[in-house]
N, C-alpha and C positions, 0 to 999 in steps of 0.2 A: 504494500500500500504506500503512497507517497507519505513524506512528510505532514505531519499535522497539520502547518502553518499555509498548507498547500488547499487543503481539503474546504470543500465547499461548505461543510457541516462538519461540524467535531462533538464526541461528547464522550471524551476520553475516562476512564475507572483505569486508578492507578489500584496493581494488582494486588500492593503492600496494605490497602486500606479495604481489599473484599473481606469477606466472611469466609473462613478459614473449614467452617462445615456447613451454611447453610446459604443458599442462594440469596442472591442481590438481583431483582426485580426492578426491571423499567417500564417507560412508557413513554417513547422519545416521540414529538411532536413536533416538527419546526415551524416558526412562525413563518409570518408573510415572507421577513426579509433573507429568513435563511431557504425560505424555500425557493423564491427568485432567484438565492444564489447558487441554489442547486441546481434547477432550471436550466441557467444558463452555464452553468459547466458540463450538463449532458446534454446540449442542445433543445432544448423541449420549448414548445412555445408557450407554457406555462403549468406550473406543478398547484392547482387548488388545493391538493389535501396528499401527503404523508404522514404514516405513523410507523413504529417499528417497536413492537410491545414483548416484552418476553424477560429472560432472568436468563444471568450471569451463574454460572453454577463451581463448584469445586467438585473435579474427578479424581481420583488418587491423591496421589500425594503432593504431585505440585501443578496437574495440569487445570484446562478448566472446558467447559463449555457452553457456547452461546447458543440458546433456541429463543425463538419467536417469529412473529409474524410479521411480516410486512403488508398495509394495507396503505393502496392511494390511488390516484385518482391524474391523468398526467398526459397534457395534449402536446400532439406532435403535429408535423406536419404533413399531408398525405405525400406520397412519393412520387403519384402523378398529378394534381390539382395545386400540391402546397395549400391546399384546404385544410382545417385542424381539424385533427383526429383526436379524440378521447379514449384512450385505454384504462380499464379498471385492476387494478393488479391486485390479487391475494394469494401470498406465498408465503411458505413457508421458511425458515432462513435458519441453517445450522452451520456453526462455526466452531469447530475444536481447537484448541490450543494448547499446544503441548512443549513441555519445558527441551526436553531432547530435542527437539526436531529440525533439521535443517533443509534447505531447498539444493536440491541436488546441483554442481556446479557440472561446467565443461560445456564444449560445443554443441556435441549431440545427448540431449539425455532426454526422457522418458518420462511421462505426464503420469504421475500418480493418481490410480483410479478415483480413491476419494480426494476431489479438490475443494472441502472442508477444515482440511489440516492447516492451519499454520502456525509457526513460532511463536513461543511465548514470550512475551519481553513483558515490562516495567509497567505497560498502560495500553489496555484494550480499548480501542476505539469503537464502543457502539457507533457513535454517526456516522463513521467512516464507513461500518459494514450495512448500516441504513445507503448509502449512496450508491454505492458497490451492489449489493442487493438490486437495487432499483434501474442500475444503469442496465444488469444481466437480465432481470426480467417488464424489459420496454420490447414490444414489438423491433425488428428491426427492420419491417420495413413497411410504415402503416401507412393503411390504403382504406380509402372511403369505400362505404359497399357498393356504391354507384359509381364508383372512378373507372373508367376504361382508359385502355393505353398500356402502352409500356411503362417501367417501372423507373419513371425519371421525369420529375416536373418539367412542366411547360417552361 
């Protein structure tokens, strides 16, 4: 994930202040102006409504992981008209983090089935995986039900 100071939305849990056995519970909502800025860092012609609700949990001994859902609401533009398209998204969002874990280095390497896993550092960014989240589950290539044409604005 980029740096913090990068991210359209942040809402970082540093890992030293969770709960050591029982889950830490959110309910991330951004307002107007982080949603704008959300928006416009995934191209969207405008985000009405995100949310990303769910709990921060402890697995073993040092790992953790993130469940919840992602729910919003998030207009695009159609891909033949540039007409605005509304998609409704409801997904599910699982994230593990685990203290061993490294991202495999070298030229050619090998995509890890589960791509839920990653490194555990100092400060888990729920909003980060709210944007991430949301950027994976947008249409990629939204189209009005009446657009005809090939799949490239006028």
């Amino acid at each position: 994930m980029p740096p913090h100071d990068a991210l359209p939305y942040s809402h970082p849990f540093r890992r030293a202040t969770l709960a050591a056995r029982k889950p830490t519970r959110f309910d991330l909502r951004p307002d107007e102006g982080q949603r704008a800025a959300i928006a416009a860092d995934l191209g969207l012609i405008a985000l009405p409504s995100v949310a990303l609700t769910g709990e921060l949990r402890p697995t073993g001994r040092q790992d953790y992981v993130l469940e919840a859902r992602l729910l919003a609401e998030a207009v695009q533009a159609c891909v033949v008209t540039n007409d605005p398209v509304t998609a409704r998204i409801d997904e599910p969002v699982v994230r593990r983090y685990l203290a061993g874990w490294q991202a495999p280095e070298g030229l050619e390497v090998e995509m890890p089935e589960d791509d839920s896993v990653e490194p555990l550092t100092d400060v888990i960014d729920a909003g980060a995986v709210l944007v991430e989240a949301l950027a994976l589950a947008l249409p990629p290539r939204p189209r009005r039900a009446d657009a005809t044409g090939p799949d490239e604005a006028i």
